[in-house]
Backbone as a chain_set.jsonl record, in Angstrom:
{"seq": "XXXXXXXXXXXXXXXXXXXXXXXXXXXXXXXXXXXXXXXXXXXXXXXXXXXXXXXXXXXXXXXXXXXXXXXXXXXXXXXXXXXXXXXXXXXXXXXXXXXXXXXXXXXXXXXXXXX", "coords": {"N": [[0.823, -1.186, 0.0], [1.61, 1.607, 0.83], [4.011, 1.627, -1.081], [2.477, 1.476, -3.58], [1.381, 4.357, -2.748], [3.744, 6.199, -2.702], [4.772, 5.715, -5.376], [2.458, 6.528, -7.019], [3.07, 9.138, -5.769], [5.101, 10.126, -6.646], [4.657, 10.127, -9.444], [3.119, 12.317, -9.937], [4.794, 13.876, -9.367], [6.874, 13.937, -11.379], [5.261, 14.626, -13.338], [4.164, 17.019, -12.948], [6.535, 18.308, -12.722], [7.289, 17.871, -15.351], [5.586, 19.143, -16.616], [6.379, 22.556, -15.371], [8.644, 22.162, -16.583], [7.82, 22.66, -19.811], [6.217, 24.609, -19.616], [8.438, 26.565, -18.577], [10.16, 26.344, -20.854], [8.485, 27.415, -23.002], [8.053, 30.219, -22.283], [10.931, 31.215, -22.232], [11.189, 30.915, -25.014], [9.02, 32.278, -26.02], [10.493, 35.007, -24.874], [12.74, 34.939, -26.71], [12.067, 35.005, -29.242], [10.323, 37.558, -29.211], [12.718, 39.512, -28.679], [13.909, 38.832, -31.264], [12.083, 39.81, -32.82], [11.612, 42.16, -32.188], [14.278, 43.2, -32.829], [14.081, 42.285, -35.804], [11.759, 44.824, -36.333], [13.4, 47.541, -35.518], [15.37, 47.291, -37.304], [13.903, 47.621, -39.485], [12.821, 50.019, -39.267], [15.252, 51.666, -39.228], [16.404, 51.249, -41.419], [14.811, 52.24, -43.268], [14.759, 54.88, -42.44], [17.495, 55.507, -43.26], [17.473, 55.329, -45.817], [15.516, 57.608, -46.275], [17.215, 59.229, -45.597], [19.228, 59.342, -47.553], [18.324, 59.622, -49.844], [17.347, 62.16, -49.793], [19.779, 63.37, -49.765], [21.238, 62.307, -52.179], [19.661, 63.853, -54.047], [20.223, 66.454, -52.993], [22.763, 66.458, -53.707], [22.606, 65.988, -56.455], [21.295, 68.636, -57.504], [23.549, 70.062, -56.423], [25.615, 69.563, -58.214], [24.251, 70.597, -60.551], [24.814, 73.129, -61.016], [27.094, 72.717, -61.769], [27.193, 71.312, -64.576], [25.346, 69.813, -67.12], [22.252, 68.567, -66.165], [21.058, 65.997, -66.872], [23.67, 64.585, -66.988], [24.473, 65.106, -64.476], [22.252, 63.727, -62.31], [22.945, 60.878, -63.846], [26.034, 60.108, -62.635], [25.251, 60.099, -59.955], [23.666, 58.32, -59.685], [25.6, 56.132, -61.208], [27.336, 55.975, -59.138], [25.0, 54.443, -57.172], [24.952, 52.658, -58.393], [27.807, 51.323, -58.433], [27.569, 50.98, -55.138], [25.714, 49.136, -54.301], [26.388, 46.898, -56.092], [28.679, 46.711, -54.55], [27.941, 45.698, -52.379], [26.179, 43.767, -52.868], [27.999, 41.969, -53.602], [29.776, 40.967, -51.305], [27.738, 40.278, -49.511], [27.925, 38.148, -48.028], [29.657, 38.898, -45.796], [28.763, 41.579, -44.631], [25.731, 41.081, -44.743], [24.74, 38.705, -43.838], [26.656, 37.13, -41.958], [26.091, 38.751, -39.522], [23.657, 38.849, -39.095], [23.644, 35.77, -39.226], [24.942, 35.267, -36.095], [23.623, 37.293, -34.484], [21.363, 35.613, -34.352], [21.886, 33.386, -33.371], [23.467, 34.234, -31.193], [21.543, 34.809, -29.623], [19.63, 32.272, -29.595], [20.947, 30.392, -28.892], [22.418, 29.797, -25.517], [24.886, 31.326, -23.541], [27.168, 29.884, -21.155], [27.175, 29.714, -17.872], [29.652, 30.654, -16.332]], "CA": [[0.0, 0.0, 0.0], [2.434, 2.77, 1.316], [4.668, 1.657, -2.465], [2.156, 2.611, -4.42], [1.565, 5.486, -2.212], [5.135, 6.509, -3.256], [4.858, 5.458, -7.033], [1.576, 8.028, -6.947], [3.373, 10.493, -5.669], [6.596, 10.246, -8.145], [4.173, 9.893, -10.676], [2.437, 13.005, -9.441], [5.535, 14.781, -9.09], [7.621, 13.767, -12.464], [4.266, 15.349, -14.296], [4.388, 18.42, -11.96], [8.309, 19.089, -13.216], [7.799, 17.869, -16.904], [4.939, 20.61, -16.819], [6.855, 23.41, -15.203], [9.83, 22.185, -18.138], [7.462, 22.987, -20.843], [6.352, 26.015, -19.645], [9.863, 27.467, -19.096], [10.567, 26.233, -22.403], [7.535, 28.207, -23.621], [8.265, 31.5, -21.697], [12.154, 30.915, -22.744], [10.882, 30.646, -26.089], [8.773, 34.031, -26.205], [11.177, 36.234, -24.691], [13.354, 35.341, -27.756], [11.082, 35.835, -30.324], [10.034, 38.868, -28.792], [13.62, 40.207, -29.188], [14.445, 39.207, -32.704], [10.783, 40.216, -33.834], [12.117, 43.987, -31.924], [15.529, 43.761, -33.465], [13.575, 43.175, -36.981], [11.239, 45.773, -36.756], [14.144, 48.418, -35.558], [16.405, 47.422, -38.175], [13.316, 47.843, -40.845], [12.821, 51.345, -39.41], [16.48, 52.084, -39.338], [16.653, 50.864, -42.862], [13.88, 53.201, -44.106], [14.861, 56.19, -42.489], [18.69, 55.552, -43.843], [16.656, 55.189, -47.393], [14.995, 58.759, -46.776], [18.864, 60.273, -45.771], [20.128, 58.786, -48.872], [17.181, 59.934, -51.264], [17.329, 63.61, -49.45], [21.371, 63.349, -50.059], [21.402, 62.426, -53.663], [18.962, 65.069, -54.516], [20.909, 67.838, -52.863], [24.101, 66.332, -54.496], [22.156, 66.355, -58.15], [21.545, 70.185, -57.569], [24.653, 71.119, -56.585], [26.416, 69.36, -59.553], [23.669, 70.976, -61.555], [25.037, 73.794, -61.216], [28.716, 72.436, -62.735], [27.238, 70.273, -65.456], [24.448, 69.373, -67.239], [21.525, 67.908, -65.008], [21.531, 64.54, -67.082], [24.929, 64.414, -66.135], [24.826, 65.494, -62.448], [21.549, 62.499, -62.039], [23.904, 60.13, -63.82], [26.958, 60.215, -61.395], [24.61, 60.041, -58.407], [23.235, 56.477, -60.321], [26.51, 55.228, -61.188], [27.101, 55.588, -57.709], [24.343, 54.012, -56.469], [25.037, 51.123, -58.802], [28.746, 50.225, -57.937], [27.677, 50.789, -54.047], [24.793, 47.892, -54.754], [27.671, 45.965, -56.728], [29.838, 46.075, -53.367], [26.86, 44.573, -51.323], [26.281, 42.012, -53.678], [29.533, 40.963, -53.558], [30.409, 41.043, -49.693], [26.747, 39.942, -49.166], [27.984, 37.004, -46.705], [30.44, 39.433, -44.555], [28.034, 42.63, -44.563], [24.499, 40.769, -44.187], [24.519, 36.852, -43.411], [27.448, 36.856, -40.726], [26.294, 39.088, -38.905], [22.408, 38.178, -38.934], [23.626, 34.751, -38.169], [25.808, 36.297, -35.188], [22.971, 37.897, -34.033], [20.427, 35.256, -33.975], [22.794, 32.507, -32.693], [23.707, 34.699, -29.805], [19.623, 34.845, -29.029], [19.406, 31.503, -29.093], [22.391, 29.608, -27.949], [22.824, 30.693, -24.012], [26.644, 31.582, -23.074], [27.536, 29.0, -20.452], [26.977, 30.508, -16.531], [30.69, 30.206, -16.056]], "C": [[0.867, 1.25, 0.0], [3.647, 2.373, -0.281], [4.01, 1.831, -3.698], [1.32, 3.637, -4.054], [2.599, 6.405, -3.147], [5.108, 6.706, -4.89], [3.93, 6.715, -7.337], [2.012, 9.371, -6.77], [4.917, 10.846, -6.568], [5.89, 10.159, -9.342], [3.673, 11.53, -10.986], [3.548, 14.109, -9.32], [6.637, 15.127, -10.783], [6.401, 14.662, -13.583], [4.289, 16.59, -13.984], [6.073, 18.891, -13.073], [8.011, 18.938, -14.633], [6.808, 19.438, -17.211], [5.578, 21.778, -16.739], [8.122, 23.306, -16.317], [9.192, 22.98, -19.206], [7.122, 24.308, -20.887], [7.435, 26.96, -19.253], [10.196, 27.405, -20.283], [9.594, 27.632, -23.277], [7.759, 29.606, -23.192], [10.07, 31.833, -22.565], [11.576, 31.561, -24.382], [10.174, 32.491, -26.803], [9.468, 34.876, -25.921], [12.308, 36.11, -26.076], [12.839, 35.826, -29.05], [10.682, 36.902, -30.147], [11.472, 39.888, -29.234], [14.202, 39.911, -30.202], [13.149, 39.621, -33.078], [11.24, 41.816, -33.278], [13.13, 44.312, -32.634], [14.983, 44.0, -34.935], [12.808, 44.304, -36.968], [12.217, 47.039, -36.521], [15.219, 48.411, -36.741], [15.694, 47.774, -39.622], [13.04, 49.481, -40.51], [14.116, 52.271, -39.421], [16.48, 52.207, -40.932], [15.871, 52.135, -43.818], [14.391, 54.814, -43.748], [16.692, 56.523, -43.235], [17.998, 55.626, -45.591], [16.531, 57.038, -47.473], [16.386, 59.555, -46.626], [19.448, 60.077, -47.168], [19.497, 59.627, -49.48], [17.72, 61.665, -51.273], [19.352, 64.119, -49.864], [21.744, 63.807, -51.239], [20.744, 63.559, -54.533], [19.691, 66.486, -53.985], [22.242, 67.672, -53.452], [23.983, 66.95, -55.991], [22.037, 67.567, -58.015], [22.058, 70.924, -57.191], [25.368, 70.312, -58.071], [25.185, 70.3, -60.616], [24.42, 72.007, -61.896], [26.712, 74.221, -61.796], [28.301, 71.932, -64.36], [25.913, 70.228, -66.105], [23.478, 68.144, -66.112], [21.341, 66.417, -65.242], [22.831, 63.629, -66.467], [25.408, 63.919, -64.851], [24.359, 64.072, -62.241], [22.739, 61.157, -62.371], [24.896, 59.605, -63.065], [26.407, 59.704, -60.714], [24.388, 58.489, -58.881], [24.085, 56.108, -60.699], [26.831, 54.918, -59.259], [26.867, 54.662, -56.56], [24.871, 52.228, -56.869], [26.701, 50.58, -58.369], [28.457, 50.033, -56.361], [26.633, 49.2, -53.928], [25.456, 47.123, -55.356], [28.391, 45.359, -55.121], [29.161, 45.674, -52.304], [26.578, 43.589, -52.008], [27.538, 41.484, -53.286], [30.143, 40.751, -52.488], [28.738, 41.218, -49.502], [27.002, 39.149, -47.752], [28.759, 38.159, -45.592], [29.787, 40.528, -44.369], [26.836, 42.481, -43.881], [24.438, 39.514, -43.336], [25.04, 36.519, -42.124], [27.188, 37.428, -39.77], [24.415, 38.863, -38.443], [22.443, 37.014, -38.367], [24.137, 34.678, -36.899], [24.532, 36.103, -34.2], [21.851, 37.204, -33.11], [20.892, 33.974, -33.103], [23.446, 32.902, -31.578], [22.165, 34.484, -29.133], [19.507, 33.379, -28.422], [20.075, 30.49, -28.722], [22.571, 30.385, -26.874], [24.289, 30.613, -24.03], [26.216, 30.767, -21.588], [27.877, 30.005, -18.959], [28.629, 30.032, -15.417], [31.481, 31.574, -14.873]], "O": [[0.755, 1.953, -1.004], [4.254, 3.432, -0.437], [4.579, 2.211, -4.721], [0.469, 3.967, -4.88], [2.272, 7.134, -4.083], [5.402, 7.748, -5.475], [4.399, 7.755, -7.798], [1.611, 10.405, -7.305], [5.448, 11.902, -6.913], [6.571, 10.111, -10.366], [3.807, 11.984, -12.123], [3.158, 15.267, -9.169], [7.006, 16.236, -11.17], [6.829, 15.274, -14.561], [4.466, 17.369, -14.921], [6.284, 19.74, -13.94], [8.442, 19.865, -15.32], [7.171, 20.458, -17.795], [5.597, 22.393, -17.805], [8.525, 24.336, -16.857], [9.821, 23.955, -19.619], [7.465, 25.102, -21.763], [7.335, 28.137, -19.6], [10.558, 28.433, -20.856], [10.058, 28.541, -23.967], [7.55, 30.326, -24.169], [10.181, 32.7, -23.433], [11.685, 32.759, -24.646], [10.596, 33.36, -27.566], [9.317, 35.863, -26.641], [12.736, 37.185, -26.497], [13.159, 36.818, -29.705], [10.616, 37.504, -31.219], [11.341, 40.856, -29.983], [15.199, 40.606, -30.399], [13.299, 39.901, -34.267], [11.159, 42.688, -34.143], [13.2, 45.433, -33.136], [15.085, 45.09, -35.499], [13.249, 45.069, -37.826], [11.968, 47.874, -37.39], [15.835, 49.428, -37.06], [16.318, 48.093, -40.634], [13.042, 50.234, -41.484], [14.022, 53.484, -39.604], [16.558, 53.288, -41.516], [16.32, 52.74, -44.791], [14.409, 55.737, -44.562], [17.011, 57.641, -43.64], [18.64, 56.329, -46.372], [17.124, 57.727, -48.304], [16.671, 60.436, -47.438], [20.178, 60.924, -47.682], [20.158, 60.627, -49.761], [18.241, 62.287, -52.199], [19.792, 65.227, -50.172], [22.254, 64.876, -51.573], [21.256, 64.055, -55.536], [19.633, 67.506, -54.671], [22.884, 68.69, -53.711], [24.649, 67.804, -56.576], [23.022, 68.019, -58.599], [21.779, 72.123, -57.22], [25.477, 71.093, -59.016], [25.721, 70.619, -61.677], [24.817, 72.012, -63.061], [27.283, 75.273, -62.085], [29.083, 72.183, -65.277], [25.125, 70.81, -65.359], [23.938, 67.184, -65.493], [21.395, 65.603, -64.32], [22.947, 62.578, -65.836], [26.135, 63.054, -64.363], [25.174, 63.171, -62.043], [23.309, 60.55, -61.464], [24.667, 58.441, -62.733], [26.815, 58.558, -60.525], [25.016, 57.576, -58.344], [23.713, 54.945, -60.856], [26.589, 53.979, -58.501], [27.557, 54.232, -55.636], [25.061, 51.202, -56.215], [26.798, 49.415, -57.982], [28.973, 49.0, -55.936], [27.139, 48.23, -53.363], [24.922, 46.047, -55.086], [28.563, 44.219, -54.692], [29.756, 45.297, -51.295], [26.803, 42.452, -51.595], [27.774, 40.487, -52.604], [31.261, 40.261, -52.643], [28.389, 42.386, -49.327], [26.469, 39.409, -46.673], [28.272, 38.168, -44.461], [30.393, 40.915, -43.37], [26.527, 43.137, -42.886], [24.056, 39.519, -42.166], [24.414, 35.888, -41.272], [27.793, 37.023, -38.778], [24.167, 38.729, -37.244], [21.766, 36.75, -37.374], [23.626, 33.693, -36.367], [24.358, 35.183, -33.4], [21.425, 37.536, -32.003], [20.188, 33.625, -32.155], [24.024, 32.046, -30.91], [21.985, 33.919, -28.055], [19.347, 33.146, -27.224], [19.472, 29.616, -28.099], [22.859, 31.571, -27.033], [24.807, 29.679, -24.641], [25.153, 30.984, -21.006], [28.72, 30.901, -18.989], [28.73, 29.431, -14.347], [32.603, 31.404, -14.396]]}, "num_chains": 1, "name": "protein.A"}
């Protein structure tokens, strides 16, 4: 009687802990998603407002060269520009974007060791 007393209550207790496992897992689990779903949305509003510095840039660049050159000209320049800087992200894609995205998210979810 009093052994499966015991068994009841290890049975009773091993369900108790696997529960409280899953829901740390699950809490665990949201606080990271929570901070890469914050890091993307800051890096998409970073991204956009670096877009509107650029745009506001190139346009005050094109009308000061206007005033050296023809305005075909000036625009030109500014769009070669644009296109070898878009060349040198293509091409240093992995050491610019990838390494450091994977970096990022592999710090999130790999813990550093409580050493």
């Amino acid at each position: 009687m009093a052994l499966d007393s015991n068994y009841s209550l290890l049975y009773k207790l091993a369900k108790k802990l696997l529960y409280l496992k899953v829901e740390d897992a699950r809490l665990v689990l949201s606080v990271k998603i929570t901070k890469l779903l914050g890091a993307i949305v800051y890096l998409f509003v970073e991204f956009m407002l670096l877009l509107c510095l650029l745009g506001f840039l190139a346009s005050a660049i094109g009308h000061l060269l206007c005033n050296v050159m023809q305005p075909v000209w000036a625009y030109t320049i500014i769009a070669t520009f644009y296109l070898i800087l878009t060349v040198v992200v293509v091409l240093a894609k992995k050491s610019l974007i990838i390494n450091p995205i994977a970096r990022m998210v592999s710090k999130l979810i790999v813990e550093q060791p409580n050493s």
